[in-house]
N, C-alpha and C positions, 0 to 999 in steps of 0.2 A: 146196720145194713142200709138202712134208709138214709143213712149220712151220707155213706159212699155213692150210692145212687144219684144223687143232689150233685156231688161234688163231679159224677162223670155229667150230669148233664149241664153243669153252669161251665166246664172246657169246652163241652160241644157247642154248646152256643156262642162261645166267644170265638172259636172255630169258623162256625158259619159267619161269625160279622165281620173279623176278619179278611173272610175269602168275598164278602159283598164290597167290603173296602175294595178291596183288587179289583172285580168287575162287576158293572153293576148288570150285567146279564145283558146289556146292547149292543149295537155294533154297529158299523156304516160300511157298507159295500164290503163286507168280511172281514172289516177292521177291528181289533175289539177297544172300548171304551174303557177308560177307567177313572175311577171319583180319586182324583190327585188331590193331595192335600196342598199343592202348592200350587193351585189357580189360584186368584184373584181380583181384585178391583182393575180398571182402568182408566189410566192416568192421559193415555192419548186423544186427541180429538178424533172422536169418529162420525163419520159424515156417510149419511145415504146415498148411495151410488146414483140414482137422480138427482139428486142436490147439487151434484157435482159438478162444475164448468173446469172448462180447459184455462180458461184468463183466473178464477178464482184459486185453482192448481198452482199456477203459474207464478202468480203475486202470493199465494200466503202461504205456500207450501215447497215447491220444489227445491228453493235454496235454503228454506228457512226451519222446516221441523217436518218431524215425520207427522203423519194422517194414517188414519185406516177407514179404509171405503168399504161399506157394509150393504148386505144386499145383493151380492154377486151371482146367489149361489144357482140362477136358474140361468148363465151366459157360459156355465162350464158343464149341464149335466152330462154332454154326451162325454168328454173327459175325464168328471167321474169316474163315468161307468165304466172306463176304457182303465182307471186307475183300480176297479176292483180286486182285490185280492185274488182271487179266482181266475179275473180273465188279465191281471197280470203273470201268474205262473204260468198258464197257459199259452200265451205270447211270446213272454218273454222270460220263462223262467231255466230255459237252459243256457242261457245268451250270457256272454263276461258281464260286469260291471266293475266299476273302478271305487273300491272304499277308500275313505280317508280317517287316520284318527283323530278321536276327536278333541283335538286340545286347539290353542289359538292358532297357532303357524299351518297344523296341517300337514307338517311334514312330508308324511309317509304314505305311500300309495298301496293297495294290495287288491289282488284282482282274484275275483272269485264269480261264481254263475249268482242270479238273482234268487234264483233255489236255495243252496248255500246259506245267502245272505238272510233272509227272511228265516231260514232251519234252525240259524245257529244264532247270530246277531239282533234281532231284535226284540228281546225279553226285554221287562225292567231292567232299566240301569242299576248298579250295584255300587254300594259307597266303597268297596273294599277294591275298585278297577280304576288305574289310572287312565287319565286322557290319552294318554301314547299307547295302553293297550285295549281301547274299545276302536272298533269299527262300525263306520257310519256309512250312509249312501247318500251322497250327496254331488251331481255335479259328475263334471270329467264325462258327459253322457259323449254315447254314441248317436250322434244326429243325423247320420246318413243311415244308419241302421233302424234309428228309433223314429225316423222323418213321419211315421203313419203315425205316431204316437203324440209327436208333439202339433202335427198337425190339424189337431182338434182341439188345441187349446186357445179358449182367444185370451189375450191378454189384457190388462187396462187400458182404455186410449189417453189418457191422461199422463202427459213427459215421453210418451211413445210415438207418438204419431210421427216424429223429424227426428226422430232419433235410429241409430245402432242397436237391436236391443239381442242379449245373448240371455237364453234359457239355461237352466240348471234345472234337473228335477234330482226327485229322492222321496225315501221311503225311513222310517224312525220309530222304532220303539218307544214308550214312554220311561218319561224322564231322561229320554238323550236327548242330543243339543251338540252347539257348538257353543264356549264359553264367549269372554268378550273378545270380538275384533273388528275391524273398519278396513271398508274396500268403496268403490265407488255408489253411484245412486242406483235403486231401482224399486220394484216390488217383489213382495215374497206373499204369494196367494196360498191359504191351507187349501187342500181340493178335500181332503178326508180329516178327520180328526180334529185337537184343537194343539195350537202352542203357544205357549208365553213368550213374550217377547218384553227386554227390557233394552234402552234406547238411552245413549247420552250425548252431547254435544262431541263435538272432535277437543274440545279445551274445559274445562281441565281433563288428561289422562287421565283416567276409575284405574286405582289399583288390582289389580288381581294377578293370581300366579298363570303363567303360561300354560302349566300342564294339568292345570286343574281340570274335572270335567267339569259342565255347564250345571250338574246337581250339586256337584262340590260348591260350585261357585254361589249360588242361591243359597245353599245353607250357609256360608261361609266358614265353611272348614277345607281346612289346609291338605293337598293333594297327598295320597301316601306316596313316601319313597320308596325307591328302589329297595326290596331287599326288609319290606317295614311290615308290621304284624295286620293283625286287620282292624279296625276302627279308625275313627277321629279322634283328634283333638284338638279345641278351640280352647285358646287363654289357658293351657296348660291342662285341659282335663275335660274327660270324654263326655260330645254333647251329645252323640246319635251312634246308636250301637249299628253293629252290622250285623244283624239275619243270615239264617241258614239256606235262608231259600233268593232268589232273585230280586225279591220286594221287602224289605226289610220295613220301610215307609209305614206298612200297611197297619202294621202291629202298634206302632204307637205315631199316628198324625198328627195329634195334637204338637205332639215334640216338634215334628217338620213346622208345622204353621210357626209357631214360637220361635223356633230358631229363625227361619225366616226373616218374620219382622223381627227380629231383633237384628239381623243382619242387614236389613233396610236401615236401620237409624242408624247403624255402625257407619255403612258406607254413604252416608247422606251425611255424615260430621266429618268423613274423612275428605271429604267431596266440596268441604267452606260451606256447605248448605245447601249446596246444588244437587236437587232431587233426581235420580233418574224416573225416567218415563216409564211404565210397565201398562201392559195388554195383552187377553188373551185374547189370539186373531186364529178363530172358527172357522166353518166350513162355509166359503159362499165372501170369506172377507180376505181383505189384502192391504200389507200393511205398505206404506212408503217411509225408506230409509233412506234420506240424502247424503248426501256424496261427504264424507269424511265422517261420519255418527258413527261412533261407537254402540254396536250390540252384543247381545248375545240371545241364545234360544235354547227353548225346553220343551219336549213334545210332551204333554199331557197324557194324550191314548196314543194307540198305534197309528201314524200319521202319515198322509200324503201330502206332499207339495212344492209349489213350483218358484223360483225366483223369475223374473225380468230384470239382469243388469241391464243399464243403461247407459250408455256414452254419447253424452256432450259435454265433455269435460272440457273442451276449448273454448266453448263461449259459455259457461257457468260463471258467473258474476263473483267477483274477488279471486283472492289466491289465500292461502294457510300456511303456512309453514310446519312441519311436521317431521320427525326422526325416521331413519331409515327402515329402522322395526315398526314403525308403524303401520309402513307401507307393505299389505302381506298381496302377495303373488299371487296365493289363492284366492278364489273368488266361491269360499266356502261361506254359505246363508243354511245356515241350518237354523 
């Protein structure tokens, strides 16, 4: 009797650790947090937003590699606030938005309330959902309708000031994303939560499948097909099981980390040696992606935030040559 005892109380406890894995009980403006296994180091230059010159921008950054500007987070609070959970539903939660799924291309559009969206779509990403059937929110906004909303956002003045700049906002569950793809330059500012972001030049192309999602693609396992059972498979045999509930991650992290960097040295020999960049860009930071860089994104927690595409692509110094698939239509920065 005293066996059994032991044995229901060492489930319960692996129970509870589990469920602290998931959240670790914080939150940001009614957001919830959660201890992802798949944060990280960072690989990009980060510079204090006082640090920062317009001429220093200009010569070591705008054409040349991405930066993340740290330090932001008290030029957006009233934004924020304006981004809270609460007094987003409240604003704006019977109002259309425009989802996109979330593979490279983007294809597909599908219009639902921001109620909806937040009710149904943004749980843990699931290894067992392909990229063409998750929905995301990102972009396609209403700017005559949401003018109060964006109107409180200030943006970087750095690459902005003489430029064109077009907003995108969105909202993201953890562990969604958009996998790898390349569009013009700009900033992508987290306003809540945190995301990873990895980064590579426009030459060489990074391999990866089109319809993977963006957690497919980090762990590097192979997207399920149409029609295919549930799990992975990597090198012929199953590396991350899929879970019954939404968060499968949670149960065994270690696994996630491991595949991970192993998926980092994978793709860094496939790549002749050329490392991609990786960064988790927080609340208050903003990352810059120039005009042809390959990325892709992963929201950590339940996350807000905002792009600034930018257009000066007619006096941007050089030209590239590039495939016509490379060139995507959307201007999806998740």
């Amino acid at each position: 009797m005293v066996r059994v005892a032991f044995v229901h109380l060492s489930t319960l406890i692996l129970v509870v650790a589990a469920a602290s894995a998931l959240v670790d009980g914080d939150a940001s403006h009614g957001w919830s947090r959660y201890d992802s296994p798949l944060d990280g180091p960072c690989t990009v230059e980060r510079v204090p937003f006082d640090e920062m010159t317009a001429d220093r921008f200009d010569s070591e950054y705008r054409d040349n590699k991405p930066v993340v500007l740290t330090g932001m987070r008290d030029r957006n609070d009233a934004f924020r606030d304006a981004c809270a959970k609460d007094v987003l539903l409240r604003e704006w939660g019977d109002k259309d938005i425009v989802l996109s799924t979330a593979n490279t291309h983007s294809y597909l559009k599908f219009t639902k309330t921001l109620r909806e969206y937040v009710s149904s779509h943004t749980a843990p990403q699931r290894l067992d959902k392909r990229g063409d059937e998750t929905l995301i929110w990102f972009g396609d906004n209403n700017h005559t309708e949401w003018r109060s909303h964006f109107d409180l956002y200030q943006k970087p003045p750095f690459g902005t000031s003489n430029a064109d700049v077009a907003y995108s906002f969105g909202v993201g569950g953890p562990h969604s994303g958009v996998p790898l793809h390349v569009h013009g330059p700009g900033w992508s500012e987290t306003i809540v939560g945190r995301k990873r972001w990895w980064l590579s030049p426009p030459k060489p192309k990074p391999k990866f499948h089109p319809n993977a999602t963006s957690l497919e693609w980090a762990l590097g396992l192979k997207p399920l097909q149409e029609g295919g059972e549930g799990g992975r498979e990597v090198l012929g045999r199953r590396e991350v099981d899929v879970g019954d509930d939404d968060a499968a991650w949670v149960h065994f992290p270690e696994r996630y980390r491991t595949r991970m960097e192993r998926t980092r040295k994978e793709r860094t020999r496939q790549q002749g040696g050329v490392e991609m960049l990786e960064c988790t860009v927080g609340e208050g930071d903003a990352v810059w992606f120039p005009d042809g860089w390959w990325h892709a994104t992963l929201n950590l927690d339940e996350s807000a935030f905002i792009s600034s595409f930018v257009n000066f692509r007619n006096v941007a110094s050089g030209s590239r040559e590039e495939d016509d698939e490379d060139v995507l239509i959307s201007k999806m920065e998740l």
